[in-house]
N, C-alpha and C positions, 0 to 999 in steps of 0.2 A: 639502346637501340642499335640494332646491328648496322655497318652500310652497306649491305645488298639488299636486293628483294625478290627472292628466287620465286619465279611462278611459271605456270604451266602455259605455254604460250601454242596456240597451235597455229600453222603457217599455210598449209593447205590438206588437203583430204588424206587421209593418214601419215600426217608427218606435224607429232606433236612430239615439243622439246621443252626442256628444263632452262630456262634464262633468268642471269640477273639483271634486274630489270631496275633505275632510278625510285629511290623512294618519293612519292608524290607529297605535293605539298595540300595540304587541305585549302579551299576555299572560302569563300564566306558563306554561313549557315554549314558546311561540311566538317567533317569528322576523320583525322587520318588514324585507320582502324588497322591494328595488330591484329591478324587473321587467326584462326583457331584449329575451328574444323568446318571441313567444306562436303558436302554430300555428292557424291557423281549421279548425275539426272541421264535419263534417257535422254534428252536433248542433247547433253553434251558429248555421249556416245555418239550419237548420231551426226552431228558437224563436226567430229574427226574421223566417222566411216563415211561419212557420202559429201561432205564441204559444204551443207547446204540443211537448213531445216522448212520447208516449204519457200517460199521468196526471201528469206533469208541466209543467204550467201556469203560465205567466207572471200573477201578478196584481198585480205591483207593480212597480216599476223593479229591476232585474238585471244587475250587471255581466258579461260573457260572458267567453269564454276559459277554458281549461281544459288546455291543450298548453303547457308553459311553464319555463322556467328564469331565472333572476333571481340578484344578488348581496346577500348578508346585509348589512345596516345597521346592524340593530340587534337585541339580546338582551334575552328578558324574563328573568323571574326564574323562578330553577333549570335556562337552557339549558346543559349544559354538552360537547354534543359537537358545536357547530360554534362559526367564529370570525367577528368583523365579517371583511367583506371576503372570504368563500368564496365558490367560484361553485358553486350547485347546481338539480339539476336539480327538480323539483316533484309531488309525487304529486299529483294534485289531492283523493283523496277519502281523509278524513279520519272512520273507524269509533270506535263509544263505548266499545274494548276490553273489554266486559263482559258480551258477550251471548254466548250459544252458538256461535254462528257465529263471532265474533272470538276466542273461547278454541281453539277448534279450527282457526284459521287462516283460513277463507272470510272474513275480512270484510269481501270485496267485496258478502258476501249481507246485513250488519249494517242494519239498517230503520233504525238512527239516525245513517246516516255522512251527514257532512256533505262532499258532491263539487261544485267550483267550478262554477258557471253551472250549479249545477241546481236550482229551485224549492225554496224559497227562499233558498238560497245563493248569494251573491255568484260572480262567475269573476275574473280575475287578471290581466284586459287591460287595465292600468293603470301608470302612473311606479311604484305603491306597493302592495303586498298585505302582508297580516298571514298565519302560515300556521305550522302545528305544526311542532317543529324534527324529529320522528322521521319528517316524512314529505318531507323535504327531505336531498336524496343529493348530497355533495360530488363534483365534476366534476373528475376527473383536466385541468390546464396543457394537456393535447393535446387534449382534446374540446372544442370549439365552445357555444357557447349556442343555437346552431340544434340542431348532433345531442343536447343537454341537454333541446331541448322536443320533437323527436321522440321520447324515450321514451317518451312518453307511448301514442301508437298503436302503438310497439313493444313493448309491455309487454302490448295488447290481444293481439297475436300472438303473443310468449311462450307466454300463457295457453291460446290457443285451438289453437295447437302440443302444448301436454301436454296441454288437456281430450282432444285425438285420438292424443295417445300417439305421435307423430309422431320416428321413431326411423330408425340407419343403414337405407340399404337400400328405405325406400318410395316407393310412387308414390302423388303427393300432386295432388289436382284442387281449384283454388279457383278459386269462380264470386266472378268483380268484380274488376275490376284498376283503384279507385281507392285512398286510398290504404294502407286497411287488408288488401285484400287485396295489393297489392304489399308490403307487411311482412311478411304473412306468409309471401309469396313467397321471402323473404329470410330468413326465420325458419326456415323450412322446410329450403333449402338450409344454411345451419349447422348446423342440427339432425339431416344427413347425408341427406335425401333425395334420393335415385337419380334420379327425374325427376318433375319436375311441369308442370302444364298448367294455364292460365289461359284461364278464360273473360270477354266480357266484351263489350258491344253496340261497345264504342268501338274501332274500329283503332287507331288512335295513341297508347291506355292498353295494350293488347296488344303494341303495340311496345316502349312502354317494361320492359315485363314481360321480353321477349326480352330486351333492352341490360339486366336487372337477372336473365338468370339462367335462367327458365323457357327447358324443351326445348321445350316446345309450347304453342302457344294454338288458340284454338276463336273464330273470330268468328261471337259471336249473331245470328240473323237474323230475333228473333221467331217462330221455328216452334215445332213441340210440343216439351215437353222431351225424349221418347223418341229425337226427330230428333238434338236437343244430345246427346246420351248416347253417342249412336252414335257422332259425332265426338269426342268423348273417348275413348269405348273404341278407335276407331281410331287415334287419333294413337299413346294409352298403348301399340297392342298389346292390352291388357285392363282392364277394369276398374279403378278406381283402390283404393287399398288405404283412405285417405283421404280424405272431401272437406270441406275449410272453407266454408262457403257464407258470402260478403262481401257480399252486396247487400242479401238482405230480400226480394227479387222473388219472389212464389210458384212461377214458371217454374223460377226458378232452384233454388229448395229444391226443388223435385222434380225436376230434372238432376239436383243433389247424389245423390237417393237413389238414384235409377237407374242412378247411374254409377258407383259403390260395391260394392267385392267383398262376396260372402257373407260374414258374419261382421266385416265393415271397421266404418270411424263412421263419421258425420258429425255437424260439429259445427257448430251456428248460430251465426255472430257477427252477422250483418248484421242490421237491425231493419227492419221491412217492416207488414205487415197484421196487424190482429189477430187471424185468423182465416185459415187456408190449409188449403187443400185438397191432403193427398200420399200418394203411392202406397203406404197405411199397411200392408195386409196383406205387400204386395211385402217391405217392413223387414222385417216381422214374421217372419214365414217361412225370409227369409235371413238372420235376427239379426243383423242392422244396427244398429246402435247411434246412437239421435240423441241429442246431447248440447247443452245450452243451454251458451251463453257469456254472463255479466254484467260488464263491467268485466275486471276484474283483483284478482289477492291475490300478493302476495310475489316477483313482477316484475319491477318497479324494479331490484333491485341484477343479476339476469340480463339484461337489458335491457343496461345501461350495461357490464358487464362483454363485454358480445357487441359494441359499439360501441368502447369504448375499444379492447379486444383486436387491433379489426379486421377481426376474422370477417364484420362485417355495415356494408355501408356506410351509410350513411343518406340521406346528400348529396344524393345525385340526385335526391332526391323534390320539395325544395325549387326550385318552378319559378318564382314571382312571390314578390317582398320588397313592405312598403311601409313607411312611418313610423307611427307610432301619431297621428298627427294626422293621418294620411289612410288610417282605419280604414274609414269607411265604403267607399271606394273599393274595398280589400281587402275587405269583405264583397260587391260586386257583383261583384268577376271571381271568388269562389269560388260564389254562385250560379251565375254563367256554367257554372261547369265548366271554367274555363281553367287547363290546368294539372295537376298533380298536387298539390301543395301550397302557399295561402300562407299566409307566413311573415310576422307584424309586430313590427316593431324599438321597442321602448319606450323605450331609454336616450336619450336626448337628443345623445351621441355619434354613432348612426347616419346 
């Protein structure tokens, strides 16, 4: 064990830095976790371009990351279901098992969880993280530590795949092919969908949708949403039964409603404006069902079980690597937009 623990710490609105940092001691029921590879999330873009991800505010130093898989080191006291030396993958948000919402299972909804690189909790882009052992999942010998830290946005898409009931046989429309809605583009097709359609401003994330599966895409071209609807319902044949909306773009969440059978959902994951304007009666009327998405609850083990299986690849999403000592680098080509996912390597191996 090295004694540093170099991680990415960010201090305010575009001013993130490289620090060593004390290695932490694990607690009781915790796990002090050799970090691996961490995945860069739109969130974390985002709280080092703007200090701030809706009421979650940077006002202190923060280390980021939150997409992650790491190898056990070391055990606190009473872990008794993992062993030094497992490789697992990392839920990042950790709930106060106590509250209503954690008793009945949402406790992605629990107001006291503590989830990596969000105000004021540390993230896990680091040599070292400390982390509860029940929310750390042993990695089947064949799964990678890259598809170990992709559950993380695959586990968004589990979720947001059952908030819309997403079963054999339907046709499934998601606006945004970066990299949440190509998971759940993936999630979708496991999940036995007949054909789905991706929409999305970028051709060459629409591509990559094709080469991951989708029958149709829709490239965005800034018109009205009615205009988008129309090219969905045309590609589909009809209306989608369906639709994830991935971006947050209020354009977009009103394609969603528009493009939605009678009776269908739609379910938000993307995070966007705090305030949109959509075609509420249109729902209303054709009992459309719009459904929020937060996070994730009980995920993880479907998640990894659709990856190790097979069913779901992961791989390709992974289009730029870097080393953890050239973190900053890796946070400029994921503002860029380059790519669909990167990926950074914290073992010192890499």
């Amino acid at each position: 064990m090295t004694d540093t623990n170099l991680t990415a710490v960010l201090f305010q609105q575009n001013d993130l830095r490289m620090e060593d940092w004390p290695i932490p001691a694990p607690g009781p029921g915790q796990v002090l976790l050799e970090m691996q590879r961490v995945g860069i999330c739109g969130s974390d873009v985002h709280f080092w371009t703007k200090g701030r991800v809706g009421d979650y505010v940077v006002k202190e130093p923060m280390a980021l990351g939150h997409e992650a898989s790491a190898v056990v080191s070391k055990l606190g006291q009473g872990v008794t279901s993992l062993n030094v030396g497992d490789r697992v993958a990392i839920e990042p948000g950790v709930p106060c098992r106590r509250c209503n919402h954690c008793k009945t299972g949402r406790y992605n909804l629990c107001r006291k969880v503590r989830f990596c690189a969000t105000p004021p909790d540390h993230g896990n882009l680091g040599r070292y993280y400390v982390h509860d052992a029940d929310f750390c999942f042993k990695l089947p010998d064949h799964v990678s530590f890259e598809e170990g830290a992709l559950l993380e946005p695959l586990s968004v898409a589990v979720y947001a795949t059952n908030r819309g009931n997403v079963k054999l046989g339907d046709t499934v429309l998601i606006c945004g092919a970066g990299p949440i809605g190509l998971v759940c583009l993936l999630t979708a097709k496991a999940k036995g969908a007949s054909q789905v359609c991706v929409t999305d401003l970028n051709a060459s994330r629409l591509e990559m949708a094709k080469n991951l599966g989708a029958e149709f895409t829709v490239l965005v071209r800034r018109e009205a949403p009615g205009v988008t609807a129309q090219a969905v319902e045309g590609a589909l044949g009809d209306k989608a039964d369906i639709a994830i909306e991935c971006s947050g773009a209020p354009s977009s969440v009103n394609t969603a409603i528009l493009s939605t059978q009678t009776a269908g959902v739609v379910v938000l994951v993307g995070v966007g404006h705090e305030k949109v304007e959509i075609p509420l009666l249109d729902a209303a009327l054709r009992e459309v069902d719009i459904r929020g998405v937060f996070r994730y609850a009980n995920c993880y083990p479907t998640a990894l079980a659709m990856v190790a299986s097979g069913q779901v690849d992961v791989k390709p999403l992974v289009t730029h690597r870097f080393r953890l000592e050239d973190s900053l680098q890796a946070f400029e080509a994921a503002r860029r937009g380059d790519g669909i996912k990167v990926m950074i390597s914290c073992d010192r191996k890499a």
